[in-house]
C-alpha positions in Angstrom: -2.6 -17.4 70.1 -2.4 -17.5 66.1 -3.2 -20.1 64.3 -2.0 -21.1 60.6 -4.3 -21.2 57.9 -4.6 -25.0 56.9 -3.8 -23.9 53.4 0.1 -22.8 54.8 2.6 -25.5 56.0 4.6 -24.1 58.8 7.6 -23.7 56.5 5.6 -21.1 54.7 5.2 -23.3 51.3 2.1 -23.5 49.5 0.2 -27.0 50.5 -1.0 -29.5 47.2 -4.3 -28.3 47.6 -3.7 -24.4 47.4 -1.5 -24.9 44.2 -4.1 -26.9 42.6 -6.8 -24.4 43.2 -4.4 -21.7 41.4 -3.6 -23.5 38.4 -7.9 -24.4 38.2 -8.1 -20.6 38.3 -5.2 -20.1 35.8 -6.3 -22.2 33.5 -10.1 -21.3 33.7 -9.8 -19.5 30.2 -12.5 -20.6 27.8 -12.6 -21.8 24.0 -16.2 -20.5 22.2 -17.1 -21.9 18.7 -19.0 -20.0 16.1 -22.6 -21.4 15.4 -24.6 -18.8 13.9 -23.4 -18.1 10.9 -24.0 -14.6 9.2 -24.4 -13.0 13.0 -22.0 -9.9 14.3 -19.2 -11.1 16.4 -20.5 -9.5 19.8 -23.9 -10.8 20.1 -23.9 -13.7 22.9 -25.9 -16.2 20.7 -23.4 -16.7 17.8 -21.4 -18.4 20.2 -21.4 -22.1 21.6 -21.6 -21.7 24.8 -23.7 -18.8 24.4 -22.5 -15.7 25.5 -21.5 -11.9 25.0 -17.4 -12.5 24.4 -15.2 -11.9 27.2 -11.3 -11.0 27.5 -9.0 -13.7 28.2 -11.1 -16.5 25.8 -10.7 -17.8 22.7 -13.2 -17.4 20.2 -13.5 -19.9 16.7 -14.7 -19.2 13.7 -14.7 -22.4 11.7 -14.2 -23.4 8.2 -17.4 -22.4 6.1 -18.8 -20.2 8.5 -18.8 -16.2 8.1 -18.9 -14.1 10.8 -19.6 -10.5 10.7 -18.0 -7.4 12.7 -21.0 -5.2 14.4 -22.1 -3.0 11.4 -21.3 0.8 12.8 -18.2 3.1 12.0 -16.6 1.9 15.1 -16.4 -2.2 16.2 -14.0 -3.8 18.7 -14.7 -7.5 19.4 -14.9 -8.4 23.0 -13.4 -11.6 23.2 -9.4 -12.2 23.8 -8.2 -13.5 20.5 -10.2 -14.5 17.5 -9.5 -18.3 15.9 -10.2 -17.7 12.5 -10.4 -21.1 10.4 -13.1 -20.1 8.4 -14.4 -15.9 7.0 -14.7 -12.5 8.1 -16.4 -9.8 6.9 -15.4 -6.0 7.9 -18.7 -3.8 8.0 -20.1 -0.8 7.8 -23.4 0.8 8.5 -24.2 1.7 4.6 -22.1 2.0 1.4 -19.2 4.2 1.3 -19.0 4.4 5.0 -15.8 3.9 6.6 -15.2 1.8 9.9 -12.5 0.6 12.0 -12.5 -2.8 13.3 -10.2 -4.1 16.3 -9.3 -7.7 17.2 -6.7 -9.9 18.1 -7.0 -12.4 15.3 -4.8 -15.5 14.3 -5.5 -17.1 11.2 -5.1 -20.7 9.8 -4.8 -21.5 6.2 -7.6 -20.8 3.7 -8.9 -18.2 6.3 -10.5 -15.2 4.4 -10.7 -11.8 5.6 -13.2 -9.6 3.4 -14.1 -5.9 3.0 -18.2 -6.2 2.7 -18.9 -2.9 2.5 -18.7 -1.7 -0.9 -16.9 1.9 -2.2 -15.2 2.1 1.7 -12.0 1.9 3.1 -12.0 -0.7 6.3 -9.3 -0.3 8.9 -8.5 -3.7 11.1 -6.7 -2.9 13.9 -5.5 -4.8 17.1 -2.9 -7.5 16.4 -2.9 -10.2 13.6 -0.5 -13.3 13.6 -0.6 -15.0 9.9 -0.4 -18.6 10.0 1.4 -21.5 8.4 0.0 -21.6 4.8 -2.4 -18.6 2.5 -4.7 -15.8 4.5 -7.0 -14.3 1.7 -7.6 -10.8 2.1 -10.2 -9.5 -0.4 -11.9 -6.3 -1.2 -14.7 -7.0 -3.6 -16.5 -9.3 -4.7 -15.6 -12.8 -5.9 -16.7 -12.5 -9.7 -13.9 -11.7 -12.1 -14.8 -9.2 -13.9 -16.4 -7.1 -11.8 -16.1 -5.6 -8.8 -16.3 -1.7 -6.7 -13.5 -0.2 -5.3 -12.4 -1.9 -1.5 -9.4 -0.6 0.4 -8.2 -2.2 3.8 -5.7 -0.8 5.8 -4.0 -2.7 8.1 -2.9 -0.8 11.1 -2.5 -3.8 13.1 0.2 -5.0 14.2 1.3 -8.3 12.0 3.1 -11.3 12.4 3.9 -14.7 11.3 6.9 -16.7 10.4 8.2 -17.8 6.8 5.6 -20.4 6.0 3.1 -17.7 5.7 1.2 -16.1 3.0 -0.6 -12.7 3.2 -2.4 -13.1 -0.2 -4.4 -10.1 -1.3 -7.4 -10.6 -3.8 -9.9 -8.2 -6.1 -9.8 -4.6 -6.5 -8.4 -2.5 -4.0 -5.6 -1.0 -2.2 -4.6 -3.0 0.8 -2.0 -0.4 3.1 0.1 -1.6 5.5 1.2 1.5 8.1 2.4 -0.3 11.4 6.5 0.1 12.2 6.8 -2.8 14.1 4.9 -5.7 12.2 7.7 -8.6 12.6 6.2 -10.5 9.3 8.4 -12.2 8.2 6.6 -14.5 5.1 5.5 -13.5 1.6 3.0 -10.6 0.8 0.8 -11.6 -2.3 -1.3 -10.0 -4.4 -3.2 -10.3 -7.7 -3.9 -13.9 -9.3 -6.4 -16.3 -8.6 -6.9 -18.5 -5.8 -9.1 -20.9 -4.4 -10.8 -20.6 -1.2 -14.0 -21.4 0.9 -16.6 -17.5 0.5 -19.5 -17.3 2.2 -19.7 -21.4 2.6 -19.2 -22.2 -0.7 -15.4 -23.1 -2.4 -14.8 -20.5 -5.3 -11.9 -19.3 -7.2 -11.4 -15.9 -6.6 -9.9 -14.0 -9.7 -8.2 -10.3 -10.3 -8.6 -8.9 -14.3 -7.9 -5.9 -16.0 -10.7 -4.2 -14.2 -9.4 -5.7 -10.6 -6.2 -5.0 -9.7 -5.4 -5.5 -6.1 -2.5 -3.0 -4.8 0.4 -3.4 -1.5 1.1 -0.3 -0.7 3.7 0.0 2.2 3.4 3.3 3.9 5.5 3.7 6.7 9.5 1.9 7.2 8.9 -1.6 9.1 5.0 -2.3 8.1 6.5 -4.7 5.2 8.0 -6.9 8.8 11.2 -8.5 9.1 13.2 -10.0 5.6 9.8 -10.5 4.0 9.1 -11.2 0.6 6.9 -9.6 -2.1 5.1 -11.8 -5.0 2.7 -10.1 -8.0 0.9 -11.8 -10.0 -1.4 -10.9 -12.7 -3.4 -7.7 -12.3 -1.2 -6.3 -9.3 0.4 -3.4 -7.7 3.6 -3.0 -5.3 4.6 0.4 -3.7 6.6 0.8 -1.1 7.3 4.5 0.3 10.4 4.0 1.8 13.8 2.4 1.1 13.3 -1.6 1.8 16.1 -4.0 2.3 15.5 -7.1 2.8 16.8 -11.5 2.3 13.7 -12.2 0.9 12.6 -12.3 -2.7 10.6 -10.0 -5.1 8.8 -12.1 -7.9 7.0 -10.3 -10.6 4.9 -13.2 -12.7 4.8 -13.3 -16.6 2.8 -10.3 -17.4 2.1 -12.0 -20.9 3.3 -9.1 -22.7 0.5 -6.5 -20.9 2.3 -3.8 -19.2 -0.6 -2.8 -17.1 -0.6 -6.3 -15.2 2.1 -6.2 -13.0 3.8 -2.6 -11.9 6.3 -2.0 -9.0 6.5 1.4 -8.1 10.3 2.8 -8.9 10.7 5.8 -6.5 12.9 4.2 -3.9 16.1 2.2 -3.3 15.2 -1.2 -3.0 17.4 -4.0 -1.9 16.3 -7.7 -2.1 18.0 -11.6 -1.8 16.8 -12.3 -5.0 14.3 -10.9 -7.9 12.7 -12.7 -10.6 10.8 -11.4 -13.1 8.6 -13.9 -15.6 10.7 -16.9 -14.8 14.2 -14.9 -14.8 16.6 -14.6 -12.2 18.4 -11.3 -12.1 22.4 -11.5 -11.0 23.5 -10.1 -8.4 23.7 -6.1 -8.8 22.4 -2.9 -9.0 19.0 -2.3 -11.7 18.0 1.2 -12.3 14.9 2.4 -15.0 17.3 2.2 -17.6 18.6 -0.8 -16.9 15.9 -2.7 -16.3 14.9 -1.6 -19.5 17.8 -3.0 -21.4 17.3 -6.3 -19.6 13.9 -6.5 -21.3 12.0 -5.6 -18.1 11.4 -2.3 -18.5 7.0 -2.6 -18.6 7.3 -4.2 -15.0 8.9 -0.7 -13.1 7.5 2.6 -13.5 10.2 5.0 -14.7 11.1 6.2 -11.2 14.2 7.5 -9.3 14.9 4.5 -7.3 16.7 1.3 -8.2 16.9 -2.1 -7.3 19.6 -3.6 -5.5 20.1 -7.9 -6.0 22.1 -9.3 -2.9 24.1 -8.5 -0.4 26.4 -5.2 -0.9 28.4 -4.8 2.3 28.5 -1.6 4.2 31.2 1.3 3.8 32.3 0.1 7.2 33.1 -3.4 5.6 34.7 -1.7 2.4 36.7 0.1 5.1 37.3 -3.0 6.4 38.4 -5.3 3.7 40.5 -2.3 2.1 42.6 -2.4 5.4 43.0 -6.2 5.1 44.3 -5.4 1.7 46.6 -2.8 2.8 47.7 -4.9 5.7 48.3 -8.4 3.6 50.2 -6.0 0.5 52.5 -4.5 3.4 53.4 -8.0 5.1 54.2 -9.0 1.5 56.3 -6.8 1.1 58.1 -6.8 4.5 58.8 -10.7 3.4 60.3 -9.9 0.3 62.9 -7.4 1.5 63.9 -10.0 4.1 
């Protein structure tokens, strides 16, 4: 004769005790804090508890603390997602070597993602999810007027909802290249800013000599009716034709037209576009006539054009000339009766 496992009821359900002991085991994910600040992210005593990090936890870098990737061409962080309150810093093993850093990071706001390594491009891969508020993305160093060369490329994939800010600081090209980033907030760059680096609250500054550049490489990596802001000392190309409900704002470029330059060389179609305080009606803006609008040192003289609001499809054109055709006829039909 069988017996029943005292775990079964007869009916075949699940007793109390069984279900209890699989939620325990569900929910037996762990949160680490960040204690060690300065140390790479996989060495087992930066974290409280102590520990190499693990898939399926949740690792927090607070505010004020800077953590570090592992300093090598190559650095994937061990742990399930990274909780990033407080500063990163993408390595390398020397200057002018390149590395690629994977992670599955969400950010809060005044979180600060720097490239540390200086004359490099940095590549964070992985997943990224922006949260409510600013993430600071810089390249160089904090001082204003100086500053090498940092890119960051962002092949991650990127999202976050309409409260957040991707704000990108100092001098450097930051290119976003992933299709599907579902974004859909504000990309920054260029201005000032304050934020917490290396411990300490600074303002962070761009200049004539720092210029910090979006460049949009492939159709999707801007996400999902984003927006684009430049302030001073800043750079926007886009290689592709973007349509979107948000907003491009150009800031006052106080007369410089080196400050603030969108790249011309596609069709681009936004909700609204200001340009030093102006709001542009609703319409198509090529070179030329951005020129005549007084706007001229904020395009390069491309072959693209920018489109403000919605134009409807030739489908709906179709559409709304056989409504017209339709109401004309009826009109007509009445009159004759």
């Amino acid at each position: 004769m069988h017996t029943r496992s005292p775990l079964l009821l007869r009916s075949g359900v699940l007793t109390s005790s069984f279900v209890a002991l699989c939620l325990a085991t569900a929910a037996s994910a762990d949160d680490f804090t960040y204690s060690n600040s300065g140390t790479t992210w996989n060495t087992a005593a930066a974290w409280t508890p102590s520990g190499v990090p693990t898939g399926g936890n949740t690792y927090i870098v607070s505010n004020g603390h800077v953590l570090r990737t592992d300093a090598t061409t190559g650095s994937t962080f061990g742990g399930g997602t990274l909780s990033l309150l407080g500063q990163l810093n993408l390595q390398s093993t020397t200057t002018g070597v390149n590395a690629t850093h994977t992670a599955n990071i969400v950010t809060s706001a005044g979180s600060l993602i720097v490239n540390a390594r200086s004359t490099t491009t940095h590549t964070l891969a992985g997943t990224m999810q922006l949260g409510t508020g600013s993430t600071f993305l810089k390249s160089s160093g904090t001082n204003a007027t100086t500053g090498d060369k940092r890119n960051i490329t962002f092949t991650t994939l990127i999202s976050g909802g309409t409260g957040a800010t991707a704000h990108f600081l100092r001098n450097g090209d930051f290119t976003l290249s992933n299709a599907g980033n579902t974004f859909a907030g504000t990309w920054r760059a260029g201005g000032s800013a304050s934020m917490v680096v290396d411990g300490v609250t600074a303002t962070v500054s761009n200049s004539s000599d720092v210029i910090s550049t979006i460049k949009a490489t492939t159709a999707g990596s801007l996400g999902i009716n984003t927006s684009v802001t430049l302030d001073a000392w800043s750079r926007f190309d886009a290689d592709f034709d973007w349509t979107t409900t948000g907003a491009l704002t150009l800031a006052n470029n106080a007369g410089n037209a080196s400050s603030i330059i969108v790249t011309l060389d596609q069709d681009i179609t936004v909700g609204l576009l200001s340009i030093a305080g102006t709001t542009l009606t609703a319409g198509e803006y090529d070179y030329a006539d951005l020129v005549s609008a007084g706007f001229g040192d904020y395009f390069t003289n491309g072959i693209g054009s920018i489109t403000v609001g919605t134009i409807p499809e030739p489908s709906t054109y179709a559409a709304l000339l056989g409504l017209a055709s339709l109401a004309l006829a009826t009109r007509a039909s009445r009159r004759k009766s």
